[in-house]
PASEKOL-348742 format. One record per atom (N, C-alpha, C, CB): y, z, x. Coordinates in steps of 0.1 Angstrom, whole numbers, plus 5000, padded with zeros to 4 digits. Atoms other than C-alpha are relative to their C-alpha. Glycine has a CB too. Layout:
N
YZX ...
! end
This chain:
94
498850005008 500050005000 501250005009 500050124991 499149984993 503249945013 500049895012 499950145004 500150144989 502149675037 500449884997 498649965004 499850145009 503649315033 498949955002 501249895003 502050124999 500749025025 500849905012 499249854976 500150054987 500248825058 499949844988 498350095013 500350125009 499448475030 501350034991 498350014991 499250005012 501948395006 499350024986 500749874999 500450015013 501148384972 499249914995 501049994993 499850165003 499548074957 500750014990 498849904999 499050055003 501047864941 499550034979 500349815008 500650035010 500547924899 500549894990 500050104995 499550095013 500647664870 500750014992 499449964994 499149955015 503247634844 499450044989 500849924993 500750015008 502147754817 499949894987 500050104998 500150105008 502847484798 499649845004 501150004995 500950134995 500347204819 498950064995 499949955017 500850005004 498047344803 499450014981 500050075010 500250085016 497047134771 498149974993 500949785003 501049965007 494247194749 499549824996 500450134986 500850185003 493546734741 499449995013 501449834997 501150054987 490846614759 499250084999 500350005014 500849905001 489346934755 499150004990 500550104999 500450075013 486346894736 499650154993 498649885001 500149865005 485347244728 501150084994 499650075010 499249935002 488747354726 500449944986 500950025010 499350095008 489747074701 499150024985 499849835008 501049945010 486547164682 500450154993 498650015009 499449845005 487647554678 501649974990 500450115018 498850015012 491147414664 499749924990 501549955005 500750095017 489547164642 499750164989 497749885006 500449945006 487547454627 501250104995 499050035006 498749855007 490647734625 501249904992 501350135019 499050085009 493047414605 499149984989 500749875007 501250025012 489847384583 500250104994 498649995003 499849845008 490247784572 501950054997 499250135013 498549965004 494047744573 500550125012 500150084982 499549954991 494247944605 500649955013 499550075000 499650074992 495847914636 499950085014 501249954995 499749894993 495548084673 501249935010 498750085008 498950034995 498648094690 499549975017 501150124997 500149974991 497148164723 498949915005 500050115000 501050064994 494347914726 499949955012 499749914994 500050004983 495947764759 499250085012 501150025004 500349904994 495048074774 498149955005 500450154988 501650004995 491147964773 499849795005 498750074981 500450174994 491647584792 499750055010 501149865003 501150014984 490647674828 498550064995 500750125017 501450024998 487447774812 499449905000 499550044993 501150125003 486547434802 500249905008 499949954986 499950104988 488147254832 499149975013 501050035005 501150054988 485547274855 499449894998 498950105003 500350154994 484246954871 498850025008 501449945011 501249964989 480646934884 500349915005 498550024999 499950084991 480146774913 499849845000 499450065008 500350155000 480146414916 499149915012 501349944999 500550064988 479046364951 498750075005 501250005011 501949984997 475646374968 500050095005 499049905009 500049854988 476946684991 500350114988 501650015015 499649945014 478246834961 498650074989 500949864993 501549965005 474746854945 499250045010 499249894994 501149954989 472746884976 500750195003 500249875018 499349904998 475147224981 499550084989 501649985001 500549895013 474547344945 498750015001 500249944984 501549994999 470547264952 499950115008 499249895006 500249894988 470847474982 500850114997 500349965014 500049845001 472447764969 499150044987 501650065000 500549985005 470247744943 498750045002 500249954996 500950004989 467347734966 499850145009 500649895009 499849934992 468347984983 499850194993 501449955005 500149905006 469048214957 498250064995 501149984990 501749975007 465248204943 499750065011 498849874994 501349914993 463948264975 500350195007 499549885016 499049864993 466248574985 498850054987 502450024998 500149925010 465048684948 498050004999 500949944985 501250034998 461448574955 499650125010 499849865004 500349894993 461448824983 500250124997 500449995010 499949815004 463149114970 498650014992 501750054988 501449965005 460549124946 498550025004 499849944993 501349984994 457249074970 500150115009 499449895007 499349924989 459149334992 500350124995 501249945006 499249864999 460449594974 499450074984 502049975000 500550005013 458849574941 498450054997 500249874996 501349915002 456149834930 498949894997 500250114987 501550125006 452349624928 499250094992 498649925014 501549935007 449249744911 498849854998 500550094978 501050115007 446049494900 500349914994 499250034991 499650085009 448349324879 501049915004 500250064991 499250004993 450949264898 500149925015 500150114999 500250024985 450349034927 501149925001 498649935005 498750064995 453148874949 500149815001 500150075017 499750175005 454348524945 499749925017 502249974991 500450104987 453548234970 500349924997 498949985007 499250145001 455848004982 499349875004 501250015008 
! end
């Protein structure tokens, strides 16, 4: 506390670049609330959920494979490793 930050800030978006057309989910939720005669004021608020962009490129997937990859086998081990056995219970093989 009391220390200045060594990074600036970044930078944030106005809040008014961020537009609910195009959005298909979002577009869908106001369809349905002008159907009941309501309205939310604040819907903007929920666009960077639905802006994410999967990857398009081959490193881009090969990256998501491999931390996908990665994660099983981390979770593959904790469990043969740390995880009570009995008769019933035997350890997985990769």
């Amino acid at each position: 506390m009391g220390q200045t930050q060594s990074e600036p800030m970044p930078k944030l978006e106005h809040w008014s670049t961020y537009k609910i057309d195009g959005i298909k989910g979002l577009e869908e939720y106001k369809r349905v609330l002008d159907s009941k005669g309501l309205k939310d004021p604040w819907i903007r608020n929920e666009v960077w959920r639905f802006r994410y962009v999967a990857p398009t490129s081959k490193a881009g997937y090969m990256r998501l494979v491999g931390y996908a990859a990665i994660t099983g086998a981390v979770l593959v081990f904790i469990r043969n490793n740390f995880v009570k056995r009995d008769s019933h219970n035997e350890p997985y093989i990769l």
